[in-house]
Structure formats: structure tokens, C-alpha cells
C-alpha positions in Angstrom: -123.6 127.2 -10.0 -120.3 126.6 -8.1 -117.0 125.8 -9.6 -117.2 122.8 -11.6 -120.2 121.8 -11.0 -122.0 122.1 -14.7 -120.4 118.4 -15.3 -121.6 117.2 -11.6 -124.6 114.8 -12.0 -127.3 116.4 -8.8 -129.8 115.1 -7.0 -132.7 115.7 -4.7 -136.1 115.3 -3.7 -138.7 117.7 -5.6 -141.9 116.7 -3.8 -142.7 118.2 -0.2 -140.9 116.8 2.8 -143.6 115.5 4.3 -145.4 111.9 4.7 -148.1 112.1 1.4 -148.6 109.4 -1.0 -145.9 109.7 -3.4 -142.3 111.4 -3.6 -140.2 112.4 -6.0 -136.2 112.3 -6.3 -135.3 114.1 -9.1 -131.6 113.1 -11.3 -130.0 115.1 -13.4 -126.9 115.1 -15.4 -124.0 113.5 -17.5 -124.5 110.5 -15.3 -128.2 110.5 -14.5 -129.1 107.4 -16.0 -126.2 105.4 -15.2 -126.5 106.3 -11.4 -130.0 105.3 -11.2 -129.4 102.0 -13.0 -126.6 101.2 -10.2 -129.7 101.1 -7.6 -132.7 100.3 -10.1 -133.7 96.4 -10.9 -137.0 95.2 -13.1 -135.5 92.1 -14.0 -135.4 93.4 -17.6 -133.6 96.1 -20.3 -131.3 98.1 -18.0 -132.4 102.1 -18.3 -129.5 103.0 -20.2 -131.0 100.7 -22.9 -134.7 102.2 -22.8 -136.1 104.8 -24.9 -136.7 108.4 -23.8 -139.8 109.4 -22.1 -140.3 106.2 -20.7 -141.8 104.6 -17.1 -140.7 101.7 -16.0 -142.1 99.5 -13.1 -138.9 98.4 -10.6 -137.4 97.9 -7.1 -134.4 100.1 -5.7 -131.7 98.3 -4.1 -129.0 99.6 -1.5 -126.4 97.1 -3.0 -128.6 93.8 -1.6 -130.9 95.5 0.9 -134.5 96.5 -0.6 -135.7 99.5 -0.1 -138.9 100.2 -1.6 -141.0 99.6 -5.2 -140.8 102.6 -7.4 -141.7 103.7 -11.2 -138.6 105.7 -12.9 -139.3 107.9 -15.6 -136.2 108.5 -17.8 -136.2 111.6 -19.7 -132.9 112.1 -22.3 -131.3 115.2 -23.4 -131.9 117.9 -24.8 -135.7 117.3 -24.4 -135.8 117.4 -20.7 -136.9 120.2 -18.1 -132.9 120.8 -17.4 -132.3 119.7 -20.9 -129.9 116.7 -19.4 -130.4 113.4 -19.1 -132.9 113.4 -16.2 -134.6 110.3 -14.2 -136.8 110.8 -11.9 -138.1 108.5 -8.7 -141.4 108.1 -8.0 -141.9 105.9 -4.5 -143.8 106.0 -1.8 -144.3 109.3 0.1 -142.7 108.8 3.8 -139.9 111.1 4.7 -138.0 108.5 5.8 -138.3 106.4 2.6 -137.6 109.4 0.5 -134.4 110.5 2.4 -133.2 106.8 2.4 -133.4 106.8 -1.6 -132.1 110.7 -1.9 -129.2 109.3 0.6 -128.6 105.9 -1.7 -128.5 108.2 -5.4 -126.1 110.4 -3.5 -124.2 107.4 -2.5 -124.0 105.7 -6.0 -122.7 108.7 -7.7 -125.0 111.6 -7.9 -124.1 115.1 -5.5 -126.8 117.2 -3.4 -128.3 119.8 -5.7 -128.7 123.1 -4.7 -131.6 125.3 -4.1 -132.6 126.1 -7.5 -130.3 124.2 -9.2 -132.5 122.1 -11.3 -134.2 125.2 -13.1 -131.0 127.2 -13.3 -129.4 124.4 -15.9 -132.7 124.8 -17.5 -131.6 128.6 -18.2 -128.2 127.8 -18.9 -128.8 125.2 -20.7 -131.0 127.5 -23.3 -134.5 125.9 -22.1 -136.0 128.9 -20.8 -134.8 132.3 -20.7 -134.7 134.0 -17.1 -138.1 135.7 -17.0 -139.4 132.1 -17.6 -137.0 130.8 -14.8 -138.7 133.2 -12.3 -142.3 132.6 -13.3 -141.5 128.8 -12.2 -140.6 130.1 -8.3 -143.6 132.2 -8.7 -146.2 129.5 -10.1 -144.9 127.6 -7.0 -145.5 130.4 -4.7 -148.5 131.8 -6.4 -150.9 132.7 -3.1 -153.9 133.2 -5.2 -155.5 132.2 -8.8 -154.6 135.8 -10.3 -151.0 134.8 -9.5 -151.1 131.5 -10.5 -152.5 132.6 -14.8 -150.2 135.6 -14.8 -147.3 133.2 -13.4 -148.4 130.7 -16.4 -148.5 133.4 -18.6 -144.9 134.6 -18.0 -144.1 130.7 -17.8 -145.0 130.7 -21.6 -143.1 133.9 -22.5 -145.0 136.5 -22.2 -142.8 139.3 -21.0 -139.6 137.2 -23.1 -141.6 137.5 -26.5 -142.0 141.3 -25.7 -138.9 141.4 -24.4 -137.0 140.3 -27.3 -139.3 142.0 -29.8 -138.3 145.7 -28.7 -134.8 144.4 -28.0 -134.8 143.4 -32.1 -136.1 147.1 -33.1 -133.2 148.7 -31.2 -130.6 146.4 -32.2 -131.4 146.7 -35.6 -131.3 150.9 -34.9 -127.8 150.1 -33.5 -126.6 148.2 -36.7 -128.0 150.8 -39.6 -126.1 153.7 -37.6 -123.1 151.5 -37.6 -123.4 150.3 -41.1 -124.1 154.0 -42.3 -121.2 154.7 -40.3 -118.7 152.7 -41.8 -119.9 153.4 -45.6 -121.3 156.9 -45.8 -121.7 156.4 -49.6 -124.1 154.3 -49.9 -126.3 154.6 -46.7 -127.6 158.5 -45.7 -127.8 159.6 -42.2 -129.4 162.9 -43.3 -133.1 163.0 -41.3 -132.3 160.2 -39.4 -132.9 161.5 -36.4 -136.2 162.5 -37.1 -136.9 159.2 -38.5 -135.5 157.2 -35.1 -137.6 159.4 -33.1 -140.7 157.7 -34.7 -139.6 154.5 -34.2 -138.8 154.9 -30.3 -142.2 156.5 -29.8 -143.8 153.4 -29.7 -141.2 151.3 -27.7 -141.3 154.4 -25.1 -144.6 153.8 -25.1 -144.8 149.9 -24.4 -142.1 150.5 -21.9 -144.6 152.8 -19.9 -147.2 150.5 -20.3 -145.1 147.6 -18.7 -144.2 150.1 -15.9 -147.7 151.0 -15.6 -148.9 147.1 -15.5 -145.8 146.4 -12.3 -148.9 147.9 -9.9 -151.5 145.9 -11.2 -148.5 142.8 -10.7 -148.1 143.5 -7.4 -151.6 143.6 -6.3 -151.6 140.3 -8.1 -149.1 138.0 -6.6 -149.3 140.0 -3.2 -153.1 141.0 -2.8 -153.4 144.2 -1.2 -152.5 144.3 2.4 -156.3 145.8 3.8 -156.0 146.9 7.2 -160.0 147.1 8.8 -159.5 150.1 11.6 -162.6 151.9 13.7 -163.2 151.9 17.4 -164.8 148.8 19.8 -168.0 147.8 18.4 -168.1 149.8 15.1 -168.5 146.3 13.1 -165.1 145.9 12.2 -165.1 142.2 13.3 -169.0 141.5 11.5 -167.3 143.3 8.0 -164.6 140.8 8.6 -167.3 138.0 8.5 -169.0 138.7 5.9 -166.2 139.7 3.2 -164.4 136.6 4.3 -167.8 134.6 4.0 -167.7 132.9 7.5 -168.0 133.4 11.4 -164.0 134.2 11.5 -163.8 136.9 14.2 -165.7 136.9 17.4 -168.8 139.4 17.5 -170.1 140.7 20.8 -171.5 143.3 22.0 -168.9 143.6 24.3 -166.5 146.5 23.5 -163.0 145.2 23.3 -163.4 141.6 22.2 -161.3 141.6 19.4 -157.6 142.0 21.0 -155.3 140.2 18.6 -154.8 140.9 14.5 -156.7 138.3 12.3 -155.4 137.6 8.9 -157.6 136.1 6.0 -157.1 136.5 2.0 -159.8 137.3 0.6 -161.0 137.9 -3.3 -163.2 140.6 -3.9 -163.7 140.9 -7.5 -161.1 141.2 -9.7 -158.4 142.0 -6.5 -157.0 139.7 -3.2 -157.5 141.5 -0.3 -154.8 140.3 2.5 -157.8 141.3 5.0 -156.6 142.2 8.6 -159.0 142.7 11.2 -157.6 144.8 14.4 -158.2 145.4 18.0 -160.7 148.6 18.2 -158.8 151.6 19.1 -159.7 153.0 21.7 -158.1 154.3 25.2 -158.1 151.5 27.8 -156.2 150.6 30.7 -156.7 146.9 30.1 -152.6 146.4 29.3 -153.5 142.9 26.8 -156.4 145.2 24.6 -153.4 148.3 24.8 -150.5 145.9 23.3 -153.7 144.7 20.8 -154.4 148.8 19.9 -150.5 149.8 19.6 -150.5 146.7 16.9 -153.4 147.8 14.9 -151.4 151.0 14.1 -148.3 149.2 13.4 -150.6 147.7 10.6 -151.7 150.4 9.7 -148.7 152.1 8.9 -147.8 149.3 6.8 -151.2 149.0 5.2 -151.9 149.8 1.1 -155.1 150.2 2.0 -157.3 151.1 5.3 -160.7 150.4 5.6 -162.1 152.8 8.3 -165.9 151.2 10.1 -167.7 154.2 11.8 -170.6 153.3 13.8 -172.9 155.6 12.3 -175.5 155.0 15.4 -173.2 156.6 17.7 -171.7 160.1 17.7 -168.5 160.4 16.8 -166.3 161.1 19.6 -162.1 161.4 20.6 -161.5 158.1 19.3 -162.9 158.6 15.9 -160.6 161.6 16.0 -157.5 160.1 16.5 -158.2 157.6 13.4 -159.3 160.3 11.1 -155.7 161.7 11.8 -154.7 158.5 10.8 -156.0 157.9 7.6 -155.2 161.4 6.4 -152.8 161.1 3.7 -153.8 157.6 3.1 -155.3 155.4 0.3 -158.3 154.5 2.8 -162.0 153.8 2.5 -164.6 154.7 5.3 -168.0 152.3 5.7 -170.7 154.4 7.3 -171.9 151.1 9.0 -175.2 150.5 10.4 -177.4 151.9 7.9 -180.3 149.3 9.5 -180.3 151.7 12.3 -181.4 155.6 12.9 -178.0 157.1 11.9 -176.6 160.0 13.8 -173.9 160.2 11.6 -174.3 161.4 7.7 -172.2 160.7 4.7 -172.0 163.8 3.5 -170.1 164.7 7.1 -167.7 162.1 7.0 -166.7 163.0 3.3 -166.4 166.6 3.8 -164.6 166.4 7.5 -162.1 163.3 6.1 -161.5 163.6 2.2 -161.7 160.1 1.7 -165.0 158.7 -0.7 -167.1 157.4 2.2 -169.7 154.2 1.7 -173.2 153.6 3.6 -173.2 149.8 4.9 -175.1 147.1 7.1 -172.4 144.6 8.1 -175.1 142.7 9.7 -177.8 142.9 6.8 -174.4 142.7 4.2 -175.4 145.5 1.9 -173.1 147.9 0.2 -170.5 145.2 -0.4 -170.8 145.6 -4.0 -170.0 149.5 -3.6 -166.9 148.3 -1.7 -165.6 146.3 -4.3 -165.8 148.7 -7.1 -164.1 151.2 -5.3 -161.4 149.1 -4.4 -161.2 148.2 -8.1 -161.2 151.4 -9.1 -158.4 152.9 -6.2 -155.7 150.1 -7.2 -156.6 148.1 -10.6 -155.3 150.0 -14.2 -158.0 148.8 -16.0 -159.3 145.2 -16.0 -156.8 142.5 -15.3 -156.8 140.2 -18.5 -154.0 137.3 -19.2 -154.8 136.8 -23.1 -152.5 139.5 -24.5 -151.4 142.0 -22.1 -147.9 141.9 -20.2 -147.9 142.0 -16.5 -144.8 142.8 -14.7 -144.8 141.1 -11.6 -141.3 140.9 -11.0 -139.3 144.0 -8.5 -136.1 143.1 -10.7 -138.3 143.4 -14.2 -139.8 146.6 -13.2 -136.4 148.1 -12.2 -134.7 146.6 -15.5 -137.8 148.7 -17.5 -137.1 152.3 -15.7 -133.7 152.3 -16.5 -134.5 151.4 -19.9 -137.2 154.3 -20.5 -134.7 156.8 -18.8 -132.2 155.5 -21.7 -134.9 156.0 -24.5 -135.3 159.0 -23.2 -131.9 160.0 -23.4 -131.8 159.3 -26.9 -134.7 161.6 -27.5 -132.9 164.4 -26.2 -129.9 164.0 -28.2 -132.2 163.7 -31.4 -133.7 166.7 -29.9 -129.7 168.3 -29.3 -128.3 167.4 -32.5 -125.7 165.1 -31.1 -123.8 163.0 -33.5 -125.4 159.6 -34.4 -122.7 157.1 -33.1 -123.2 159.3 -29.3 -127.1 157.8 -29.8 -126.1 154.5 -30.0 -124.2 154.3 -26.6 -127.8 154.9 -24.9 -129.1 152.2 -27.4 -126.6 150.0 -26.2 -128.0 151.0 -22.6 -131.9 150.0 -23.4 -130.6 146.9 -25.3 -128.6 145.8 -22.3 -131.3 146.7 -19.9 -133.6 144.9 -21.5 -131.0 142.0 -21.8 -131.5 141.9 -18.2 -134.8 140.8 -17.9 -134.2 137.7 -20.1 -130.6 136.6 -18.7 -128.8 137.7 -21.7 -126.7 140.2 -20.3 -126.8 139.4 -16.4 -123.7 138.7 -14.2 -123.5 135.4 -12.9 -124.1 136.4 -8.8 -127.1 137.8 -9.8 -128.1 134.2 -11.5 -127.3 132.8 -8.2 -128.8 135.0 -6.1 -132.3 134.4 -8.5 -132.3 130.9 -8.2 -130.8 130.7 -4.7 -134.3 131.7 -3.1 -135.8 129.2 -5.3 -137.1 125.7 -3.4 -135.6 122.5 -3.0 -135.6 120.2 -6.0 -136.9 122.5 -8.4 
């Protein structure tokens, strides 16, 4: 938040700029409601006279001109979302009516907010803590339902509650050696190491795990970026069909038709696949089909996963070659595909010659999909993804927070293990309660504050 502007009453709209039914201008501030009543008229109490948490049926006014019938919602603080005095506008949903009333607040008092600014005075206001903060951007931007519940779950303070709860047993670590410290008579060091080593165990432990979970989180709010690779006419386009569950890519039998990358998300089990069908690869003098191959293995370079279609009715030949050299070294999958045919290719083959686990398939009679999604499960899931209890780190910033605080706790341990004086072990404890400080905003510099909530949306 820029100089000054924590007393600055904001402003903007926090529905989608685009015509829908309804908009929102959102208020908040010192001055929130008495900026909205400058422009607001029902005819009755003024909304610096109603109580909190109330709608209210009006017209605004640009001094005389009309400009459109609205309900206001007047929120008071503390108990708002910013917890400040907040009004919000709800009118009618053209761009150009929503501007014109964002333009008129402005005008009678209120300034621009900035991108994020809403839900940063929520943190600094003490309404949420910043893991809570981020889980708002990423409810927003949540791309499938796995994101969306572990978003909610973070919303409600799942990573703050654990958070704070191995942030309490090392503060209160921190304080005995300090108290024992300063009287030496009456509280015993002697075994204390021993006994502190016991007590980090654990936290180590749930650290790990957290780490640990920042895969599954990934795979979660990104779905895992599947690239579907095999030469012209291996079935890459008819797998694409049928996991995305509709006639998405063109099927011929004309080797080459698929030129261009085709992009679906896709849920397959308990994962999101960001599914990317490619050009066949092949050798070809056809210059549109070569700039369509040379992209495929662009994507697969990028790719956490390759799913690798062999025709199993046709020998393999120098093609198949080139893509086995491709996948080597990779997290990939190969479908022995058209199983309703004679094969002339074996499993067995393909396993032994590649190294990769290799499934038998029928894109066109859709069997061994089932297969597929277990091993995908089984390649990128720890465990089974469940929102009731467990922690999932889904955050780059969380994750990196957590590794510097196990390589603290660890530090600890060795100088229990070393002997080293007690007051030395609580300068790493100072590190891991800091660290962890991090993740909640209670020890974060302010441009990283601004740089969170800078790549938040408009409004919110």
C-alpha cells in the first residue's frame, strides 16, 4: 500500500468487466459510507443512519443527472471483508453503467484502488493472515474442483492453524532456554538437549510432510501438463477423444492430419490432466506438418508427463526410434494401442527395449483407460488427495518458507548432537520461528506484501 494511503477511502468495481446482469463497485474506507451517501437517494434514512449489514433499495445521482437504480449493501467496521466501513453497489451489469458509477464514487471522494488492495487491508487490518490472503487469488483462479476445496481449505486456515501451532512449540522452546538462562537456580538445563531433540522430532516431521504434500499441490491447482506423442496414425488424436469424452481432434486415416497442438483439461480420477494432443512425428517435407512436429517436441520438453501411442499393428520403425530417445529419462507412459487388431508389437518388447511400465489399449473400443488412470495416480499422487484434515501446500512461496525451516531444525539437531551451548540453539529457533512467520505475514517485509497482492485482480 503506497504512502498514505491506509487513511485513503478506495474504490472499484469487483465484478468482471464485461456486459452481465449485475455489477459490483466495491467502497472501502474511513469515508465509505459518507461517499456513497453523497450519490445515493431512497427518499428515506440517509446510510450513515442505517444499521450494519443492511440493503437498501435507491437511485444514484451524478449531482441531478440519474444514472441508474441500484441496491447498496452497507457493511461497518470491524466486521467487514477489509474490516472498514465498506458499501458495496449492486447495479445493472453494462460496462458502461459500471464505469460511469466507479467514475462518479471516484468523483465524490473515494480514490482508484489498487490491484489487490481490497484483500491486502483485510491482512493488515488482522482479518486474515497471509496464507488466507493467497488462498482468495487462488479460489479466484482455481482451474479445476481439486483447486477450488484445497483453495477453501487454506481460505479457512488450514496451513495458518498448522502454521501457528509449530510456531507456538518453538517459541515456547525459545522462552524456557531464555528463562533458564537468566535464572540458573531455579530452572536446569542439564539433559535438555536430549529432551529438545524429542520435541523437534515431530515438527521435523510435519515439516516433511508439508514439503512432501507441495507435489500433490501442484498437480492440484496446475493439473499435470500431459503431452500425447507417437507417430501419424498411432491413435494419438482417437486417445485424445475418448479421455476428453468428445469428437475434439480430427481422426482420419490420413497420416498427418493432426498439424497444430490441442489443449483440453481433463480429470482422470483423482488428477487434472492439461491433455495436449501433437502433430505425429514423423519426417515430412510438408513445411506446415514440419513447424507442427518441431512443436510437439517443444511440448515435450516441457511436459511432466508423456504419454507415448505405439501402433501396435505396425512394426516399429525410425520414427518410433527417435521418440523412444525421447522419452528416455522421462516420467512417461507408453499405450500399446490397437489391441482390437493382430498386434505385431508385444508388451513385453516395449517394456524391456524402453524402461517405461507399458499399457495394452483400444482407443477405438476405449479399453485400458482404467489402467491409465491408476498409473497416472500412482506416478504423481502421495497417497490419496483428501481436504478433511491434511495440509496441502500449494503455494511456490509456502513450500520455499518450509525448506528453509527444516534445514534450521536441522541445524538445531546437530548442535544437540555437537554439544553447542543452549543460547547458540536458539538463534536457529529464531530461524524456523521466523520462517515459518513467513508463511502467515508475521514477519514478511512489506515489498513482498505488495508484490503478493499486486498480482491479485481488480476489486478484490
Amino acid at each position: 500500500m503506497g504512502i498514505g494511503r491506509e487513511s485513503d477511502t478506495i474504490a472499484a468495481i469487483s465484478t468482471a468487466l464485461s456486459n452481465s446482469g449485475i455489477g459490483i463497485i466495491r467502497i472501502s474506507g474511513g469515508e465509505a459510507i459518507a461517499v456513497a451517501d453523497r450519490i445515493f437517494r431512497n427518499g428515506k434514512k440517509r446510510l450513515s443512519e442505517v444499521p450494519s449489514h443492511t440493503v437498501h433499495y435507491g437511485v444514484i445521482y451524478d449531482g441531478d443527472l440519474i444514472l441508474d437504480e441500484v441496491l447498496v449493501l452497507v457493511m461497518r467496521g470491524p466486521h467487514s471483508y477489509t474490516g472498514e466501513d465498506t458499501v458495496e453497489i449492486d447495479c445493472h451489469g453494462g460496462v458502461l453503467m459500471m464505469k460511469r458509477i466507479l467514475e462518479t464514487v471516484i468523483c465524490y471522494g473515494a480514490v482508484p484502488a489498487e490491484p489487490g488492495e481490497f484483500t491486502k487491508r483485510a491482512f493488515l487490518n488482522g482479518r486474515m493472515d497471509l496464507s488466507q490472503a493467497e488462498a482468495v487469488m487462488d479460489v479466484i483462479c482455481a482451474k479445476n474442483e481439486y483447486a477450488r476445496k484445497s483453495s477453501i481449505c487454506q481460505l479457512k486456515g488450514s496451513v495458518s492453524r498448522k502454521v501457528r501451532e509449530l510456531r507456538e512449540i518453538i517459541l515456547y522452546q525459545m522462552a524456557y532456554i531464555e528463562s533458564a538462562l537468566d535464572d540458573p537456580e531455579h530452572i536446569s538445563l542439564d539433559g535438555y538437549g536430549e529432551d529438545l531433540r524429542k520435541i523437534l522430532n515431530p515438527v521435523i516431521d510435519d515439516v516433511e510432510q508439508m514439503i512432501r504434500t507441495s507435489d500433490n499441490g501442484r498437480i492440484i491447482s496446475e493439473g499435470i501438463r500431459t503431452v500425447i506423442l507417437g507417430k501419424p496414425n498411432a491413435g494419438k488424436s482417437s486417445l485424445m477423444n475418448v479421455l476428453v469424452g468428445e469428437e475434439r481432434a480430427i481422426v482420419t486415416d490420413i497420416a498427418g492430419t493432426t498439424r497444430d497442438m490441442l489443449e483440453e483439461q481433463i480429470r482422470l480420477g483423482d488428477v487434472y490432466l492439461q491433455l495436449i494432443d501433437t502433430a505425429g512425428i514423423r519426417e515430412t517435407a510438408d513445411i506446415i506438418e514440419q513447424i507442427g512436429v518441431s512443436r510437439a517436441k517443444e511440448a515435450a520438453e516441457e511436459a511432466d508427463l508423456i504419454i507415448y501411442v505405439v501402433d501396435g499393428a505396425c512394426m516399429l520403425d525410425e520414427n518410433d526410434e527417435k521418440i523412444m530417445d525421447m522419452i528416455r529419462n522421462r516420467r512417461a507412459i507408453i499405450l500399446l494401442n490397437k489391441t482390437d487388431l493382430d498386434l505385431v508389437v508385444s508388451k513385453e518388447y516395449l517394456e524391456e527395449k524402453t524402461g517405461h511400465p507399458v499399457i495394452a489399449v483400444s482407443a477405438r473400443e476405449e479399453t485400458g483407460m482404467k489402467e491409465l488412470e491408476k498409473m497416472v495416480s500412482d506416478l504423481f499422487l502421495q497417497g490419496k488427495i483428501d481436504f478433511n484434515d491434511e495440509v496441502v501446500i500449494t503455494n511456490v512461496r509456502h513450500k520455499r518458507a518450509l525448506e528453509k525451516t527444516r534445514d534450521s531444525l536441522k541445524m538445531v539437531m546437530e548442535g544437540i548432537d555437537k554439544g553447542v551451548p543452549e543460547d547458540f540453539l536458539t538463534i536457529d529457533l529464531m530461524d524456523v520461528y521466523e520462517e515459518l512467520g513467513l508463511i502467515i505475514g508475521e514477519s514478511v517485509e512489506e515489498d513482498l506484501v505488495n508484490e503478493i497482492f499486486g498480482s491479485f485482480c481488480m476489486g478484490k
